[in-house]
MIVOVEX-619379 format. One record per residue: residue number from 1; residue in one letter; x, y, z of N, C-alpha, C, O, CB in turn. Coordinates in Angstrom, 1 decimal, decimal comma. Glycine has a CB too. Layout:
REM residues N
+-----+-----+--------+--------+--------+--------+--------+--------+--------+--------+--------+--------+--------+--------+--------+--------+--------+
:   n : res :    n_x :    n_y :    n_z :   ca_x :   ca_y :   ca_z :    c_x :    c_y :    c_z :    o_x :    o_y :    o_z :   cb_x :   cb_y :   cb_z :
+-----+-----+--------+--------+--------+--------+--------+--------+--------+--------+--------+--------+--------+--------+--------+--------+--------+
: NUM :   a :      X :      Y :      Z :      X :      Y :      Z :      X :      Y :      Z :      X :      Y :      Z :      X :      Y :      Z :
...
+-----+-----+--------+--------+--------+--------+--------+--------+--------+--------+--------+--------+--------+--------+--------+--------+--------+
//
This chain:
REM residues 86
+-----+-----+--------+--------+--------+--------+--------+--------+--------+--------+--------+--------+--------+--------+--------+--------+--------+
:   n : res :    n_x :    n_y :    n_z :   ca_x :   ca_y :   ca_z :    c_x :    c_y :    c_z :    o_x :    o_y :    o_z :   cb_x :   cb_y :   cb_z :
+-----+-----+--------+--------+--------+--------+--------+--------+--------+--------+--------+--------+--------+--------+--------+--------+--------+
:   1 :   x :  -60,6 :   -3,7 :  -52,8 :  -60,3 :   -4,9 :  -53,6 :  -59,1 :   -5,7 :  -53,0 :  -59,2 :   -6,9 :  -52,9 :  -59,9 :   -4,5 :  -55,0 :
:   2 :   x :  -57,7 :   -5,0 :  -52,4 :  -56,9 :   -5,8 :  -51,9 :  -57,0 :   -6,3 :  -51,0 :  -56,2 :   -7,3 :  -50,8 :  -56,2 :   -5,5 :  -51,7 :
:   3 :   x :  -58,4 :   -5,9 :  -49,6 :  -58,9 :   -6,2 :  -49,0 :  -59,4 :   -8,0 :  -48,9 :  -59,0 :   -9,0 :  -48,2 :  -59,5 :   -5,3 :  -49,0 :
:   4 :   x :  -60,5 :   -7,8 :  -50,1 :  -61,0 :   -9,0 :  -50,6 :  -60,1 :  -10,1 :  -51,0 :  -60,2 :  -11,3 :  -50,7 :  -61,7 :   -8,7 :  -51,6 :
:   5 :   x :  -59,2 :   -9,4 :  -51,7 :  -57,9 :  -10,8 :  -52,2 :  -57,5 :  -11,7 :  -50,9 :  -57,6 :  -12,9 :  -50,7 :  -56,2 :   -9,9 :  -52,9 :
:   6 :   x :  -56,9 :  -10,2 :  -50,1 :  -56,0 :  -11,0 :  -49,1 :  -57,0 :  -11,8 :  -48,1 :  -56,3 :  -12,5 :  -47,3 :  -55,1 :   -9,9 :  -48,3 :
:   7 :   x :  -58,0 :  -12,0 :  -48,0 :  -58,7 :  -12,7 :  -47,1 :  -59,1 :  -14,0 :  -48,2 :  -59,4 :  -15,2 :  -47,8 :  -60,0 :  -11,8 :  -46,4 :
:   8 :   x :  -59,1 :  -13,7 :  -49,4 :  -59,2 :  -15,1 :  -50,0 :  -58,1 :  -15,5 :  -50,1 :  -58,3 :  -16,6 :  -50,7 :  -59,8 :  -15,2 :  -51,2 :
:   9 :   x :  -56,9 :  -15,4 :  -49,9 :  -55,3 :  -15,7 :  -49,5 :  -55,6 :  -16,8 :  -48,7 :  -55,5 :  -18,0 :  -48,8 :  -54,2 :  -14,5 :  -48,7 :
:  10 :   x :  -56,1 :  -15,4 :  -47,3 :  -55,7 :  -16,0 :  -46,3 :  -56,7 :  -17,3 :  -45,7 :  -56,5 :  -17,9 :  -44,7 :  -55,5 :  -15,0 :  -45,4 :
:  11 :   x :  -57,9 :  -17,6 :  -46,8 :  -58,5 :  -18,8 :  -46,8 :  -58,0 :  -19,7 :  -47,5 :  -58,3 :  -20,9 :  -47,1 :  -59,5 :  -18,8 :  -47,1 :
:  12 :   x :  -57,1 :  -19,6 :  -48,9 :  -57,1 :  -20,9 :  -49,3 :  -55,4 :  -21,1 :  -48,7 :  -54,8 :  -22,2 :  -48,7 :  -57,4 :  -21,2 :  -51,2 :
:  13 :   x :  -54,8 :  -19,8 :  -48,2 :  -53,2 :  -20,1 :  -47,0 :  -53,8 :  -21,3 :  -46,0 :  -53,2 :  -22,4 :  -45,9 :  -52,7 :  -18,4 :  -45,6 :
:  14 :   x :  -54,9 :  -21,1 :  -45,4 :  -55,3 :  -22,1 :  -43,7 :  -55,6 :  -23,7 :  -44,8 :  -55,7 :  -24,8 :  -44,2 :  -57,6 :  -21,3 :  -42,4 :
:  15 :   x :  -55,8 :  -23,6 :  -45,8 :  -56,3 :  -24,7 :  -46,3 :  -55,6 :  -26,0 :  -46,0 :  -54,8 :  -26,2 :  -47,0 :  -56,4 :  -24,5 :  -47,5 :
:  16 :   x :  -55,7 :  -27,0 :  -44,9 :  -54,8 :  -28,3 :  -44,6 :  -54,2 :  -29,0 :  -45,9 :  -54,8 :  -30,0 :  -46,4 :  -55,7 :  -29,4 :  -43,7 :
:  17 :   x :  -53,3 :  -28,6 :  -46,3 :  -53,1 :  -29,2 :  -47,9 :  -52,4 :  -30,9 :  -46,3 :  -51,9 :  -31,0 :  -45,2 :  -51,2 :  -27,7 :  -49,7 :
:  18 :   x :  -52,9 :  -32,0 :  -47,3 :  -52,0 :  -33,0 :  -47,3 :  -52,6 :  -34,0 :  -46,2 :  -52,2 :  -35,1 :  -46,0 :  -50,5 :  -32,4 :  -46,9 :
:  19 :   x :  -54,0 :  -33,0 :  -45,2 :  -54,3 :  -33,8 :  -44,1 :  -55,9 :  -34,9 :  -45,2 :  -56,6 :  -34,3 :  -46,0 :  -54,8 :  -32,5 :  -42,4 :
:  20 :   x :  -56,0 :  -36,0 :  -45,0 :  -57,6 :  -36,1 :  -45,3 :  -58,7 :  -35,7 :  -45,5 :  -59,3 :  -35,9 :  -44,5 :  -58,0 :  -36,4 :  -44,9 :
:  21 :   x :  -59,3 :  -35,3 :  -46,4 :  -60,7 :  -34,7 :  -46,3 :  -61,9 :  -35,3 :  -46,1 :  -62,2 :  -36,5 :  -46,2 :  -61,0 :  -34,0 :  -47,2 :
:  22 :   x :  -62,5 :  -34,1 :  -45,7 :  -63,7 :  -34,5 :  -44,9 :  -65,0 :  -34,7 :  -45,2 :  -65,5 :  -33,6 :  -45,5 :  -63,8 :  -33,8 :  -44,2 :
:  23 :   x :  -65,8 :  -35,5 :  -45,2 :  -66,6 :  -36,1 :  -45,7 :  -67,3 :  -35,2 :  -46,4 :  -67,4 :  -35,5 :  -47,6 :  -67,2 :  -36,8 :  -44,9 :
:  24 :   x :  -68,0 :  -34,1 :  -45,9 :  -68,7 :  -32,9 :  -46,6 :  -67,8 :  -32,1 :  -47,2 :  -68,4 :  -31,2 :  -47,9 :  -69,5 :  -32,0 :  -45,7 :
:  25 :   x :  -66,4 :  -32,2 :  -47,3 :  -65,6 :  -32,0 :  -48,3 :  -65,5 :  -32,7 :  -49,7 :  -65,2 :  -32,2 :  -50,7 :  -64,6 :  -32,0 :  -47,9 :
:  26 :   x :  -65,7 :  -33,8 :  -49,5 :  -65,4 :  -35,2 :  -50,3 :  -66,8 :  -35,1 :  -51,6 :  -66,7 :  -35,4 :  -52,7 :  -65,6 :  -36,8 :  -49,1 :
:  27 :   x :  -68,1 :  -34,4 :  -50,8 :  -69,0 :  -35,0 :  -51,7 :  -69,5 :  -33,4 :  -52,2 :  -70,3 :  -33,3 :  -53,2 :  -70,3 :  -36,2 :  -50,9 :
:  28 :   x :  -69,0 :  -32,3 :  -51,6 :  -68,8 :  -30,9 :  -52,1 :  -67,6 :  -31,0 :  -53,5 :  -67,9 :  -30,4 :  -54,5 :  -68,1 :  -29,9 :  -50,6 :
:  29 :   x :  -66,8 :  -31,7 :  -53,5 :  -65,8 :  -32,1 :  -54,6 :  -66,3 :  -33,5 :  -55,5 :  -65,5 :  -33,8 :  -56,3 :  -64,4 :  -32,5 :  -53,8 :
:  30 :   x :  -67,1 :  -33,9 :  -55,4 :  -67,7 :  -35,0 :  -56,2 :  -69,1 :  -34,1 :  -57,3 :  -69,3 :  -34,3 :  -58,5 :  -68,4 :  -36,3 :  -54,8 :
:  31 :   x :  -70,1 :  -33,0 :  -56,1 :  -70,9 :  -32,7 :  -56,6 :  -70,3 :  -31,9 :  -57,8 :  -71,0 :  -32,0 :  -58,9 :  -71,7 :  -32,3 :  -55,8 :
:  32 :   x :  -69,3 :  -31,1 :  -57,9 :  -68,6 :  -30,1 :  -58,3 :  -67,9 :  -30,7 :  -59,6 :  -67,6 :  -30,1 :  -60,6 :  -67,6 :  -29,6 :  -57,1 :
:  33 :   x :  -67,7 :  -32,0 :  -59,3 :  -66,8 :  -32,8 :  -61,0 :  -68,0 :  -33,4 :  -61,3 :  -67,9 :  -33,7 :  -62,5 :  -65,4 :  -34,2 :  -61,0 :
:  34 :   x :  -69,1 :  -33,7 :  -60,8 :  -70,7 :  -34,2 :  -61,9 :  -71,2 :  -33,0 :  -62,1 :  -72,3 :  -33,2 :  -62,6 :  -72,3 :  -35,4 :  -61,2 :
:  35 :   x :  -71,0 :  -31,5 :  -62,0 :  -71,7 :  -30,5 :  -62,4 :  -70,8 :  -30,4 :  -64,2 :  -71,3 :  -30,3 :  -65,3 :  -71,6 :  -29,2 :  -61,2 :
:  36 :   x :  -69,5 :  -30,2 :  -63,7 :  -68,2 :  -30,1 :  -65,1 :  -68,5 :  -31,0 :  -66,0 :  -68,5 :  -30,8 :  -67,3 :  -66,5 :  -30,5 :  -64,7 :
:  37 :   x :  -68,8 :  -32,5 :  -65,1 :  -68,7 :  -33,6 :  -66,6 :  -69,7 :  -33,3 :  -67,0 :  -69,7 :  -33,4 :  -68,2 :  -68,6 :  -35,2 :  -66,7 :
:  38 :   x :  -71,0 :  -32,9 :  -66,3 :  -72,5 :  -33,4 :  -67,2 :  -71,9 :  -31,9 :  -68,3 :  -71,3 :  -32,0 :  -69,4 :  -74,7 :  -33,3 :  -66,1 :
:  39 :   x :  -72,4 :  -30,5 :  -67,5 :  -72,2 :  -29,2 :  -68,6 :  -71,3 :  -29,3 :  -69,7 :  -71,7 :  -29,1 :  -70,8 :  -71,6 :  -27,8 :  -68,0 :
:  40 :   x :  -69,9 :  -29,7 :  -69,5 :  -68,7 :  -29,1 :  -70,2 :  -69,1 :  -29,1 :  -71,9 :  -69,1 :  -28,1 :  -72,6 :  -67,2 :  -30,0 :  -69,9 :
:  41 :   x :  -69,5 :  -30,3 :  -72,2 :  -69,8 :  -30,9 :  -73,7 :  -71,0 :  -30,2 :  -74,2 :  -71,3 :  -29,9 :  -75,3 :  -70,1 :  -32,5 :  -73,8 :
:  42 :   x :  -71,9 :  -29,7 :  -73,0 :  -73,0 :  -28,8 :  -73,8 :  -72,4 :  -27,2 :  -73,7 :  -72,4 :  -26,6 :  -74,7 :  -74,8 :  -29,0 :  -73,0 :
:  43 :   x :  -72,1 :  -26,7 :  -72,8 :  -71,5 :  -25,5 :  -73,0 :  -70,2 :  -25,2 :  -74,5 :  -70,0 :  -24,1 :  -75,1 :  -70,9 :  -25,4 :  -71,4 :
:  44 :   x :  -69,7 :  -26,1 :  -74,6 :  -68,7 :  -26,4 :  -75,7 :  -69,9 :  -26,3 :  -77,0 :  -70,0 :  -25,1 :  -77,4 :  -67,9 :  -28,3 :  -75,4 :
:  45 :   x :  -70,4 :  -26,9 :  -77,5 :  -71,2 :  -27,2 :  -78,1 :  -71,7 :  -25,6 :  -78,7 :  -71,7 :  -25,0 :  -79,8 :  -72,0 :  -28,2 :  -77,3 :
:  46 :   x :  -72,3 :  -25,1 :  -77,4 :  -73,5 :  -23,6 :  -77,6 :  -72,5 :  -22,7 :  -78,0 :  -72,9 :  -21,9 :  -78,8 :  -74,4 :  -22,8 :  -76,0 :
:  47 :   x :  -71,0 :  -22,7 :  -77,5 :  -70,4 :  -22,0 :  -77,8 :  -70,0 :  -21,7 :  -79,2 :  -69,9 :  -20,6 :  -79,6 :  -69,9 :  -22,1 :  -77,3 :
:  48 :   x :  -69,8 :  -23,2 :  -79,9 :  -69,8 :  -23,2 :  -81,0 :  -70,4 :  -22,7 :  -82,2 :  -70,0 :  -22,0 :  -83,2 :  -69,8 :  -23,9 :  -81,0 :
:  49 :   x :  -71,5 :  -23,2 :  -81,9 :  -72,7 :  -22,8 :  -82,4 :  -73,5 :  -21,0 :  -83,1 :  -74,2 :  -20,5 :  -84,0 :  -73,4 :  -23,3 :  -81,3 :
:  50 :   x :  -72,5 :  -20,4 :  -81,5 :  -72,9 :  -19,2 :  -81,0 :  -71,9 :  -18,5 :  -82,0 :  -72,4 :  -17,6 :  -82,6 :  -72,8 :  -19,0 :  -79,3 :
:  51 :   x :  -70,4 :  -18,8 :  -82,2 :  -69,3 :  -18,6 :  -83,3 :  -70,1 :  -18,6 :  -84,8 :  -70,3 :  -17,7 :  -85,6 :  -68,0 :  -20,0 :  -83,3 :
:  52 :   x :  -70,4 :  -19,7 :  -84,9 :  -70,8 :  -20,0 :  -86,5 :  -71,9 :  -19,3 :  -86,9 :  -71,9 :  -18,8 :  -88,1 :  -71,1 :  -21,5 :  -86,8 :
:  53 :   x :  -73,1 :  -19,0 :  -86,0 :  -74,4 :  -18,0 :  -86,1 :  -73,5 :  -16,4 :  -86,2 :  -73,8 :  -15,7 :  -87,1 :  -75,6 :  -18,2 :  -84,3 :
:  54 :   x :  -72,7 :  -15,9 :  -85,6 :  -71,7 :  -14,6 :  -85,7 :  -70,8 :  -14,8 :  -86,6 :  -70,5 :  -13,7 :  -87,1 :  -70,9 :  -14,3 :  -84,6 :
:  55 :   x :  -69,8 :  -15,9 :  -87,2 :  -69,5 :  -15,8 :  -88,6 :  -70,0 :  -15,3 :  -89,5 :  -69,5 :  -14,6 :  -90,4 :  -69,4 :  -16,7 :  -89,0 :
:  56 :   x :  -71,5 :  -16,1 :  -89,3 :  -72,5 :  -16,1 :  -90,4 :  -73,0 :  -14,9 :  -91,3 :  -73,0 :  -14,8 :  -92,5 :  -73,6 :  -16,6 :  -89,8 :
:  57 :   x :  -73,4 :  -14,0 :  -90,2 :  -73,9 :  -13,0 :  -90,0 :  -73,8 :  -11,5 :  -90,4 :  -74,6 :  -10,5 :  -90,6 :  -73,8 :  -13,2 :  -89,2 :
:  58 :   x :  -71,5 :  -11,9 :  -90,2 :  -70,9 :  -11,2 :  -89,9 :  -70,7 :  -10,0 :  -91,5 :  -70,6 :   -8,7 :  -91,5 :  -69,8 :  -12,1 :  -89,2 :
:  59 :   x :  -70,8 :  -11,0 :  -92,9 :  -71,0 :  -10,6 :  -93,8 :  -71,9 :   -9,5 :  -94,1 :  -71,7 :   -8,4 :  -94,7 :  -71,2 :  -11,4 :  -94,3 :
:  60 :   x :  -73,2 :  -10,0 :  -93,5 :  -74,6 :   -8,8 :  -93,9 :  -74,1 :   -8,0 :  -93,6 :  -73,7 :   -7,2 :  -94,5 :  -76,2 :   -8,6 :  -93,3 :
:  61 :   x :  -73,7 :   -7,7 :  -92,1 :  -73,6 :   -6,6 :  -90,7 :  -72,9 :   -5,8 :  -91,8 :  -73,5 :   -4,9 :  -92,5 :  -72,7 :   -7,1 :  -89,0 :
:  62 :   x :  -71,4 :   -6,2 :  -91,9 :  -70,2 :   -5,6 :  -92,6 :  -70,8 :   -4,7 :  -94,0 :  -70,6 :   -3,5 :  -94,2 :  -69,1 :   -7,1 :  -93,1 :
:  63 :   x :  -71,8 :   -5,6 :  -95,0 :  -72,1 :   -5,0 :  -95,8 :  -73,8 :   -3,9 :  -95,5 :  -74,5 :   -3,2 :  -96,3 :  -71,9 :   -6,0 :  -96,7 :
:  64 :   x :  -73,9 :   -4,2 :  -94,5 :  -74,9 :   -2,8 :  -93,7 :  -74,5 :   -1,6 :  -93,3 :  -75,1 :   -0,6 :  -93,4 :  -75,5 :   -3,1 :  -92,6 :
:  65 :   x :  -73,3 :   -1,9 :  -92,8 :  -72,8 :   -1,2 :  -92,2 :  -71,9 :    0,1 :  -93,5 :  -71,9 :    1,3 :  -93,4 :  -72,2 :   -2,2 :  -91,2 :
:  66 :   x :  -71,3 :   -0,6 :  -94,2 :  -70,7 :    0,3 :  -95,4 :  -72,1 :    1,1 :  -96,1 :  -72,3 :    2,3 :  -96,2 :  -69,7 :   -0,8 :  -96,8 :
:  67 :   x :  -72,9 :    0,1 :  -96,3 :  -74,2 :    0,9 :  -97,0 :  -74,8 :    2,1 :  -96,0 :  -75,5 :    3,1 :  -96,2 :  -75,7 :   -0,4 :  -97,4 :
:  68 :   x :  -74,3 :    1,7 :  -94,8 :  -75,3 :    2,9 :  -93,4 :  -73,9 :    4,4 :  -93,7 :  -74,1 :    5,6 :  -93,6 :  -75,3 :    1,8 :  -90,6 :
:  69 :   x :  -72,6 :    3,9 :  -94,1 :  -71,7 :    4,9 :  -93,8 :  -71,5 :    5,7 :  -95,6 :  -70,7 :    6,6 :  -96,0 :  -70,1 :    4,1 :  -93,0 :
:  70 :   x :  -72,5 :    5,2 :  -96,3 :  -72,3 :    5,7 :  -97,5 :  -71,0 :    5,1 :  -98,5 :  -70,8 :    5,8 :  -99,5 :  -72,4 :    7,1 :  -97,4 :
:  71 :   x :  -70,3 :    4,3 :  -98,3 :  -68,8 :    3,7 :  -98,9 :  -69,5 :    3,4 :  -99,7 :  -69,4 :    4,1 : -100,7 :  -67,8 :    2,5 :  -98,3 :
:  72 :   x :  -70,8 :    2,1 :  -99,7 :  -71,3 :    1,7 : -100,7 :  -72,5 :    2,2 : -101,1 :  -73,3 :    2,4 : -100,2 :  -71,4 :    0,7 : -100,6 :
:  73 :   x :  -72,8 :    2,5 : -102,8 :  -73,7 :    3,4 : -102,9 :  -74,6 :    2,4 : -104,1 :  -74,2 :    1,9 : -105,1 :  -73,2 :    5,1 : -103,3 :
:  74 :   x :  -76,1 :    2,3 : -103,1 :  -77,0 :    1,4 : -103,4 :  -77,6 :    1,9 : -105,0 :  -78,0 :    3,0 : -105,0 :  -78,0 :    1,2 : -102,2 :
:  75 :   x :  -77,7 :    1,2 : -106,2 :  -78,2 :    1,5 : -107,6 :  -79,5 :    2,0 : -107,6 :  -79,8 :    2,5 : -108,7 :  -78,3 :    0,2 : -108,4 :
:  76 :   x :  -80,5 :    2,2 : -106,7 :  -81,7 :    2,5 : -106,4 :  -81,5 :    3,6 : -105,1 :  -80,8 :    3,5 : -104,1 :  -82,6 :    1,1 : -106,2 :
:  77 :   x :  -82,5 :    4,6 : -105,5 :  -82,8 :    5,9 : -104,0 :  -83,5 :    5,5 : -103,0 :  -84,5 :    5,0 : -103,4 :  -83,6 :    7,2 : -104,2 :
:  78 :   x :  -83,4 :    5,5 : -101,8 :  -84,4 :    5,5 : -101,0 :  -84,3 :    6,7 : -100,2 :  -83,3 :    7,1 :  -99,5 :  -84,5 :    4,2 : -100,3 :
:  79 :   x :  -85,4 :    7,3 : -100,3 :  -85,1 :    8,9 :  -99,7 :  -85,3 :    8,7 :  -97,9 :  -85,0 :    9,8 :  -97,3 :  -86,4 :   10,3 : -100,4 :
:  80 :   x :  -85,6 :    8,0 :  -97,4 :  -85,4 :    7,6 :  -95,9 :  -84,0 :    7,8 :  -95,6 :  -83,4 :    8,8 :  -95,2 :  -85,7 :    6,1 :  -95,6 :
:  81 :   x :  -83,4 :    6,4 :  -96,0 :  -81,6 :    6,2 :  -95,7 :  -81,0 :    7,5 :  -96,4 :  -80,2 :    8,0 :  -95,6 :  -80,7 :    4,6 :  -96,6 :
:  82 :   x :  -81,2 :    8,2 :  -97,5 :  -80,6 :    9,5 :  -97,8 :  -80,6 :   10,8 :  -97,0 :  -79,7 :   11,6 :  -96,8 :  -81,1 :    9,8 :  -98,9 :
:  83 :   x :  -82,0 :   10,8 :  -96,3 :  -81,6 :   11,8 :  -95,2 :  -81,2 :   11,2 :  -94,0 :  -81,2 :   12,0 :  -93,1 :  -82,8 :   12,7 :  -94,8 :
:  84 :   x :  -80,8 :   10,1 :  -93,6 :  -80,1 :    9,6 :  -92,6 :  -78,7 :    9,9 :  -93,1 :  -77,9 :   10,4 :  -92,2 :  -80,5 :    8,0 :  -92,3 :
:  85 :   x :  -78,2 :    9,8 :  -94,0 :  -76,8 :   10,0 :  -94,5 :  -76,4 :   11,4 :  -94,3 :  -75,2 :   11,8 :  -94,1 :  -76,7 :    9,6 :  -96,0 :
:  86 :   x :  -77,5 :   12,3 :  -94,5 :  -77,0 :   13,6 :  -94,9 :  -77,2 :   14,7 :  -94,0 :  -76,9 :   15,8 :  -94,3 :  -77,6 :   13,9 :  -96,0 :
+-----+-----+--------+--------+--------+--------+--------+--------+--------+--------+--------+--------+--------+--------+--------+--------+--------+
//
């Protein structure tokens, strides 16, 4: 692993900070900020989305989960989940 680091050092160390870049630098750095602008707002977005669907959710799970550990004890038998409990 330290191996790996230090050679990515020692690539962005050689990096000409300050001289001009170079044309296939220029449009490697252009393609790279139209990839960010187009994604960012939809990745933002899914993420969101992806929160509020696991907020959502989070209730049942919580109250499945007490009913699977026996905390909560359901008004009706089901002799399945009772020998799972026991």
């Amino acid at each position: 692993m330290e191996a790996k680091n230090s050679a990515f050092m020692d690539l962005v160390a050689s990096t000409p900070i300050g001289k001009p870049e170079s044309e296939a630098e220029r449009r490697l750095r252009e393609a790279a900020e139209w990839v960010v602008d187009t994604t960012e707002e939809r990745a933002c977005e899914g993420q969101k989305s992806f929160l509020v669907m696991c907020m959502m959710t989070f209730p049942a799970w919580l109250l499945l989960l007490f009913v699977a550990l026996g905390v909560i004890k359901l008004p009706f038998d089901i002799p399945g989940l009772d020998n799972l409990l026991m």
